[in-house]
C-alpha positions in Angstrom: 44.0 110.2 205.7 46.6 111.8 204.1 49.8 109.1 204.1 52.9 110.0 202.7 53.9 106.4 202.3 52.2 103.2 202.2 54.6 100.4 203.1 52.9 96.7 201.9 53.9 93.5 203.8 53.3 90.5 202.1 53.3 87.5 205.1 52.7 83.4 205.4 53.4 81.7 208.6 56.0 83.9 210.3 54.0 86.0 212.9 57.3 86.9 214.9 59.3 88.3 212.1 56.7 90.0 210.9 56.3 91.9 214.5 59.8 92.6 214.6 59.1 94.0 210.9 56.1 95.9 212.5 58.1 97.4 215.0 60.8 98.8 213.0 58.1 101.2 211.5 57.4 104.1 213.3 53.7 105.0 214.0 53.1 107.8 212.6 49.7 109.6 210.9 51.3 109.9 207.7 52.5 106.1 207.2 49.9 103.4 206.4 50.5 99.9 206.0 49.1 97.0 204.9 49.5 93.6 205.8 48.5 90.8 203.8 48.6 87.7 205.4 49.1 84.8 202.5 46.9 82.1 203.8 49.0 81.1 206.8 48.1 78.7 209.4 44.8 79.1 211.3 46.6 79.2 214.5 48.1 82.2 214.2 44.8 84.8 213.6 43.8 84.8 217.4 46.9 87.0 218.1 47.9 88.4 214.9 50.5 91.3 214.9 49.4 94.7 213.3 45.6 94.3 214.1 45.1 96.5 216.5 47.9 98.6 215.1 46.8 102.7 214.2 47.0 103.2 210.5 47.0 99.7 209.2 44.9 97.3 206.8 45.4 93.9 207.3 43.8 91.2 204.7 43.7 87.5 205.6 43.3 85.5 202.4 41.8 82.0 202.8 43.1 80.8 199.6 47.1 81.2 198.8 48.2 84.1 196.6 51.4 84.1 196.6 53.9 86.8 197.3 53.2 88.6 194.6 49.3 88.3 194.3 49.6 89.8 198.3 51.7 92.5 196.8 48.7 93.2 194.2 46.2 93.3 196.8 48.4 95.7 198.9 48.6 98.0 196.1 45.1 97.9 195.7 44.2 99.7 198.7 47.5 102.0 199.0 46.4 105.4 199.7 49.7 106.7 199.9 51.2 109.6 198.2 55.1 107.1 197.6 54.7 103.0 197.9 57.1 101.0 200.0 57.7 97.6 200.2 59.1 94.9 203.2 59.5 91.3 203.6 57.6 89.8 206.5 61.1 88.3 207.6 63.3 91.8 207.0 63.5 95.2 208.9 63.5 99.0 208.5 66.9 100.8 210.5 66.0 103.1 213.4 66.6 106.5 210.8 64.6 105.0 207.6 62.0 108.0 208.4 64.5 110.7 208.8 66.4 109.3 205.8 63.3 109.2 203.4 60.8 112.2 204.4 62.7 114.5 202.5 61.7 112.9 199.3 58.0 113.5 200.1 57.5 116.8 198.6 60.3 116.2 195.7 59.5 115.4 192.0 60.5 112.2 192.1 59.4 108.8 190.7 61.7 106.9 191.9 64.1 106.9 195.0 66.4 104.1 195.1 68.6 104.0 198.9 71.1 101.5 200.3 70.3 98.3 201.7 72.2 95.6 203.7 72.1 92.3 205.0 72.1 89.8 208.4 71.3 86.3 208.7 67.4 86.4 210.2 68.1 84.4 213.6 71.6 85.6 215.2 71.5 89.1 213.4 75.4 88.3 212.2 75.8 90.2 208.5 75.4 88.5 205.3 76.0 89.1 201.8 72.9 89.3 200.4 72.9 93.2 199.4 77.0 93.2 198.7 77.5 95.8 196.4 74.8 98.3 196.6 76.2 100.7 198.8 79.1 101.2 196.2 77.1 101.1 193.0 74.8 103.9 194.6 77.3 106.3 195.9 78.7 106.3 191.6 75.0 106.4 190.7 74.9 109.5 192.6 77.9 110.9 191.0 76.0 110.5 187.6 78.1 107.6 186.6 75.9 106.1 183.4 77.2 102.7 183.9 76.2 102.3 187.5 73.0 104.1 187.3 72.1 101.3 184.2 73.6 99.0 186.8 70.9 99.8 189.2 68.0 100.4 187.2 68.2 97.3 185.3 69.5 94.5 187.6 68.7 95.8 191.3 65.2 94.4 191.2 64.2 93.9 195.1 61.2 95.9 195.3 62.1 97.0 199.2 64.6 100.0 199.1 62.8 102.2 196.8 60.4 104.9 197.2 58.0 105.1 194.5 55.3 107.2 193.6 52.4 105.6 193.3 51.1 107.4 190.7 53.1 105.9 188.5 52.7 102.7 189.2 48.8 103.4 188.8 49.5 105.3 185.5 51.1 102.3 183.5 49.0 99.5 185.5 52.5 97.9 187.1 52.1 94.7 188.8 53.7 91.9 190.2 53.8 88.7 188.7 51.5 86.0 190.8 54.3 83.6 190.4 55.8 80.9 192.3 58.9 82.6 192.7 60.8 85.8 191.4 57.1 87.9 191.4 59.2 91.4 191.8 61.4 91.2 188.8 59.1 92.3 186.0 57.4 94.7 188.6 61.4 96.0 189.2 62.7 96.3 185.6 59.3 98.2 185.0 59.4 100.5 187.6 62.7 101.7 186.5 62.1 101.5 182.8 58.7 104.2 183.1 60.2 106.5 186.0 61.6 109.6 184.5 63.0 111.1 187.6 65.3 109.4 189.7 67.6 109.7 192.6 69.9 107.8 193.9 70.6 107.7 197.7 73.6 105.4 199.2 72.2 106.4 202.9 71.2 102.4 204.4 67.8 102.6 205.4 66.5 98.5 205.1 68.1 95.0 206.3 67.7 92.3 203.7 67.8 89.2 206.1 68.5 85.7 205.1 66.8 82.8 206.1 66.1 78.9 205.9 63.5 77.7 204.1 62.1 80.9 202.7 60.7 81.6 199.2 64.3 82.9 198.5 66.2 79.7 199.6 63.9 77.4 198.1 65.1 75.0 195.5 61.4 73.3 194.6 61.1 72.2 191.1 58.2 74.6 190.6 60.5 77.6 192.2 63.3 76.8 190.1 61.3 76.7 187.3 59.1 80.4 187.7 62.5 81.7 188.3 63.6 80.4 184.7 60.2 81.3 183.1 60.4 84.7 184.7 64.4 85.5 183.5 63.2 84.6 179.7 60.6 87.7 179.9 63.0 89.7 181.8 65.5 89.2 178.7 62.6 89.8 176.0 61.4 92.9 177.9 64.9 93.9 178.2 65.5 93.4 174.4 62.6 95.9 173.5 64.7 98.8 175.3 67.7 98.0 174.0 69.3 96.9 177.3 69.5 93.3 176.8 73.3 93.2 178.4 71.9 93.4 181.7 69.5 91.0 181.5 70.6 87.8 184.1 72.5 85.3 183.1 69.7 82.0 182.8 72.3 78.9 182.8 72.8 78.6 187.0 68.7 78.0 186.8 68.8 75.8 184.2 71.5 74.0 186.0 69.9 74.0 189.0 66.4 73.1 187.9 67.9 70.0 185.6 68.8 68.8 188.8 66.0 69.3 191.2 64.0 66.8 188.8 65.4 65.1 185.9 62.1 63.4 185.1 60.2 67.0 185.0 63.4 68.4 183.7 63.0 66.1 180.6 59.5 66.5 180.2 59.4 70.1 180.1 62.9 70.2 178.4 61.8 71.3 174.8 58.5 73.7 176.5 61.1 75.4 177.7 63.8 75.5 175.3 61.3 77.4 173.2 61.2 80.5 175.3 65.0 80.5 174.3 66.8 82.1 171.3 70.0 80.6 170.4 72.0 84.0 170.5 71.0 84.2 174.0 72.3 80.7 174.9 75.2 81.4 173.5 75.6 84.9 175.1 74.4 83.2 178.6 77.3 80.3 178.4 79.6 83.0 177.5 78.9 85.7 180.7 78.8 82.8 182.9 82.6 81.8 181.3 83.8 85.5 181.8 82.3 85.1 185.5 80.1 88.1 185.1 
């Protein structure tokens, strides 16, 4: 086959959403997607949603991946010309096909479009993508500091249309991580594309929900989260665009509070990871609010 896109779902234990997911894709010969189920309950293989589905792969893992190793297996059979990626739990819009095909014979690496957000069960809006629509729309107008903006701390792998050529080129992956897997794989993507374009048109819904990898608090999420924001910062550093590097205090507030007694164990472990110009920098940005 000759696909245009490859659109990679990474899923554990949320057949449902996933289908809903499914069905916002349209079926066409030129879209192939991949599934990869992250070790979720036996139960739910008898009936699993995108099996018998034209144009799709979908890998069952017996042993747990995470989000990011399912994203790694997904690339690792993409056959598509661009590479897209969805949450099990999220949703395309009705024109995301329209909106993106014609991008498929451009020179792009990288298509960034608009995003925004509901709460998963009643559908109501959220404010999970706040922002986006407006930082696009002056990215599009060749404004430096919202292009940077973008590049640097819009990280969400879904949204973007990338070639996967480039991703195969300079061997980009995500981090197999308890939590934040897509930010290295985010600040990389942007950092090696040399064409970009920026498009405000809305063309994904970022949903949020209880109890998923994004509202967990876990010790062990807290910390990859932490872990993960020091080598964003160092990466960062190399460029030269260590001022949009996030701001690490709120997860070392919040992880000195999921467990004070792993908190104090692992207290100097990770204190190492830091430089003092960046704590310093850190208290500072979250004192200005930014």
């Amino acid at each position: 086959m000759n696909y245009n896109i490859s659109i990679i779902i990474p899923h554990k234990n949320i057949p449902k959403l996933l289908e809903r997911c499914l069905n916002s894709i349209p079926e066409r010969e030129d879209i192939q997607v991949i599934i990869v189920d992250d070790n979720s309950d036996k139960k739910y293989k008898n009936s699993f949603p995108g099996v018998a589905r034209p144009n799709t792969k979908v890998f069952f893992s017996e042993k747990s991946l995470t989000a990011g190793g399912a994203r790694n297996l997904g690339l690792g059979n993409a056959e598509g010309k661009f590479v897209m990626f969805a949450d099990a739990d999220d949703f395309f819009h009705d024109h995301f096909y329209q909106t993106v095909e014609p991008f498929f014979d451009k020179d792009f690496d990288l298509v960034y479009f608009g995003m925004d957000s509901v709460f998963s069960d009643t559908l109501l809006p959220a404010k999970r993508a706040s922002g986006i629509i407006s930082l696009l729309e002056k990215a599009s107008e060749k404004d430096e500091e919202s292009i940077n903006t973008i590049r640097y701390k819009f990280l969400y792998p879904s949204c973007k249309l990338i070639k996967r050529a480039l991703i195969e080129k300079e061997s980009i992956r995500f981090d197999e991580v308890p939590a934040s897997n897509d930010t290295m794989f985010g600040v990389k993507v942007a950092t090696y594309s040399k064409k970009n374009y920026f498009n405000p048109s809305v063309i994904y819904c970022l949903t949020y929900r209880e109890n998923s990898l994004v509202t967990s608090y876990t010790y062990q999420t807290l910390k990859s989260r932490l872990l993960v924001s020091f080598r964003l910062y160092d990466f960062l550093k190399t460029i030269g665009k260590e001022k949009y590097a996030q701001s690490s205090v709120e997860h070392w507030l919040q992880i000195r509070h999921a467990n004070y007694v792993l908190f104090a164990k692992d207290f100097f472990v990770l204190l190492k990871h830091y430089s003092f110009g960046f704590i310093v920098k850190s208290l500072m940005n979250k004192l200005r609010g930014i």
